[in-house]
N, C-alpha and C positions, 0 to 999 in steps of 0.2 A: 504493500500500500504506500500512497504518498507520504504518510506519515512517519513512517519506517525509511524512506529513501532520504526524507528531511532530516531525521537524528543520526542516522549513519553519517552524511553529507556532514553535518553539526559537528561530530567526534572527528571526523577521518582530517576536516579543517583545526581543530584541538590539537589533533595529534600531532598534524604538520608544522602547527604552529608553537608547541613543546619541542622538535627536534633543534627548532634556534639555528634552520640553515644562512648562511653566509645568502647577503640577498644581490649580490653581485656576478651571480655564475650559478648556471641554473647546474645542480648533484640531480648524483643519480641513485634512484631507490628502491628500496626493497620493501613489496607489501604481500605480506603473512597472510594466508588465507584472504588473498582477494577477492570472492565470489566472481559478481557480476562487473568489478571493477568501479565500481560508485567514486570509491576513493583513489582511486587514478584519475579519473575524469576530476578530479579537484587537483592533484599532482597536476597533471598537464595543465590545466587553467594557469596554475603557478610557474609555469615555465619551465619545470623539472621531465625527469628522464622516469621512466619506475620498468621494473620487472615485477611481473604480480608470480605470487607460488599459492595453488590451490588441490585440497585431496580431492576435487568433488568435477571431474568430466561436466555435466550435468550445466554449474556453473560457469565455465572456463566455457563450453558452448554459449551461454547467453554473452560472454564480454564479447567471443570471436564477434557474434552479430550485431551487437551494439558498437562495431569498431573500434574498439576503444585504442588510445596510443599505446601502450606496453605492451612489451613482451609478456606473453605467458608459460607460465611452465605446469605442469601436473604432476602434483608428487607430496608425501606424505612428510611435513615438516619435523615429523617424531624418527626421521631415520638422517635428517639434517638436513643442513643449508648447502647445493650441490654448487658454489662457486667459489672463484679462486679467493686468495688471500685480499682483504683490503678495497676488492672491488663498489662498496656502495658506501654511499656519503652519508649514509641511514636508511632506518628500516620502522615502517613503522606496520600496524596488524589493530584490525578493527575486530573485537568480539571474534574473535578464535583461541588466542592463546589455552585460554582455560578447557578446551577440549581434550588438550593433551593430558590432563587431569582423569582421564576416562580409561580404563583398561579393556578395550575393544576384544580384543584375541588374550590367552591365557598368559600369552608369550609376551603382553604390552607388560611393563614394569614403570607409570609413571613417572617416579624420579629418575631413570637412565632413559626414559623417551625425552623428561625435558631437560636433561643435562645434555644430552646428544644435542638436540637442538640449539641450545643458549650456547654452548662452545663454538659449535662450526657457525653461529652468528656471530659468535664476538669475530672468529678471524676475518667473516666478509667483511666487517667493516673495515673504513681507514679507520687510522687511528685520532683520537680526539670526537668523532662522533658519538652519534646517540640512536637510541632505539627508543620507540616509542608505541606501547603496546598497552590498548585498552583493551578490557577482559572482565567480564561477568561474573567472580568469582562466587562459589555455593556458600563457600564459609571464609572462617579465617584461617583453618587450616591449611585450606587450598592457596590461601594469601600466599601464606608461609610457607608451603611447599614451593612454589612459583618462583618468590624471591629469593628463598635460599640457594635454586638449582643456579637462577642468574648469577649469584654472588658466586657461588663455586667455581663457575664455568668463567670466571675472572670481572664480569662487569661492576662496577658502583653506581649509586643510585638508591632509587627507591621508589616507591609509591607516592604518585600525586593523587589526591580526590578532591574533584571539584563537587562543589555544594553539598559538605558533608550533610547537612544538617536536614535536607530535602530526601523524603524516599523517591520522589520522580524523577529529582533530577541528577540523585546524585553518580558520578560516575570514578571508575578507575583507572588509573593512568599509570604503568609499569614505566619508569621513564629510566632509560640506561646509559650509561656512558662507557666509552671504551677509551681506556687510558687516559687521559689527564681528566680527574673527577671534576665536575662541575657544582655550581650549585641547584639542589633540587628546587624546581619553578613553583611556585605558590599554586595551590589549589585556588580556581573562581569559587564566589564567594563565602570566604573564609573567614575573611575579617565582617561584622556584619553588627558593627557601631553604628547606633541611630541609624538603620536603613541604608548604610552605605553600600550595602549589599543588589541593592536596586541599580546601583551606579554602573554593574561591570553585568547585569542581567543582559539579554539579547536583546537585539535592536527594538524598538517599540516601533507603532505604527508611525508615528507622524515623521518619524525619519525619512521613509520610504519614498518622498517624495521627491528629496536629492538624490535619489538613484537611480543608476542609468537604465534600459534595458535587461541588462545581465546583472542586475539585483547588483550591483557594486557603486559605492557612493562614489560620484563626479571625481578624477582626477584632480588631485592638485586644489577640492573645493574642504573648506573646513571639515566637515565631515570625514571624509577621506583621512585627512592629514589625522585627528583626534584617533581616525579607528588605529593608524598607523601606529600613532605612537602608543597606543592602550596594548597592541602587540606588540610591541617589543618591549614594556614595562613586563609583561608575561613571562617574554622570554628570560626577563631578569639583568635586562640591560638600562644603564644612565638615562636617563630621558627627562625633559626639560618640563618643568609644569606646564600645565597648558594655563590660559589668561585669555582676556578677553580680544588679546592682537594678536592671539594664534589664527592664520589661516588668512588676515588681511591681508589686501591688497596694499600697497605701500602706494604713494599719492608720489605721481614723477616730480623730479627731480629739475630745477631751472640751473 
């Protein structure tokens, strides 16, 4: 349903925007249980490169027909990541991860399907990237299964959740780093003093009207600039208050 293709879209845009890619040179990436490719089709908008990996023919059928830009591959990410060393600039995975949690066949052994997996990702990556993998988890068990296999198989990090406090909205975020540890990125709304929590919710309607066609506020118009920078305060980067001359026009010059 649309609603379902809307929160995917919602996440898979999260997730991209937790990896903290460099926005000068479009990387190239890796999405974990791609299905139907939703979350490419948002990669490519961004200018980026992706390879999707999915267990499921079925799905990898509907991206073929949907065109989508990435490469696909088919294959069971509980026997690993089949590419060379260093090859993707990040990797991020919409509501899969926690499948591998599932003992399928007698012979599945959870913690060695996801330690297999989290190893031969650490080495796809380059080094100084991130992985970013939201996941359904049943308990906290399963939290803790998940992140221990990460931590072993060498990555740093942790879990982000944004809007702990909401059962609808809240979601979880595996966010990983391979070799120079970073700082883990604040969950959305977390701090939620006097309603400031309302400040960083999703767009509201009356916004919508500085948007162009393709639901994206006007280049280069206030809007635009404010969403810019509210992303990259996410990603956990310096960024200048905003004020009432943010986004003015500056009056020429005699």
């Amino acid at each position: 349903s649309s609603r379902v293709v809307e929160i995917q879209s919602q996440m898979s845009e999260r997730a991209v925007e937790l990896l903290g890619l460099p926005e000068d040179r479009p990387c190239l990436l890796l999405d974990v249980g791609c299905g139907s490719g939703l979350s490419g089709d948002y990669i490519s908008e961004e200018g980026h490169y992706w390879i999707g990996m999915d267990i499921s023919p079925a799905m990898l059928d509907v991206a073929v027909e949907r065109e989508v830009e990435g490469d696909l591959l088919l294959g069971d990410v509980g026997h690993g990541i089949p590419f060379r060393p260093g090859m993707f600039d990040g990797c991020i995975s919409i509501s899969a991860v926690q499948w591998l949690c599932n003992a399928d066949k007698k012979s599945h052994s959870p913690p060695k399907r996801l330690y297999q997996f989290f190893s031969t990702l650490y080495t796809a990556l380059a080094r100084g990237s991130r992985a970013v993998l939201q996941l359904y988890p049943e308990n906290s068990e399963q939290l803790e299964l998940i992140t221990a296999q990460a931590m072993r198989a060498g990555f740093t990090g942790g879990m982000v959740v944004d809007y702990p406090n909401s059962a609808k909205a809240k979601k979880f975020f595996l966010c990983l780093f391979v070799g120079a540890s970073g700082t883990l990125p604040k969950g959305l709304g977390t701090e939620c003093v006097d309603g400031e929590e309302r400040h960083q919710a999703p767009f509201t309607n009356e916004r919508t009207r500085f948007r162009n066609t393709k639901g994206k506020s006007v280049k280069k118009s206030r809007d635009w600039i404010l969403e810019k920078k509210e992303r990259r305060r996410r990603q956990g980067k310096e960024v200048r208050a905003d004020t009432k001359y943010t986004g003015r026009k500056r009056r020429p010059r005699f």
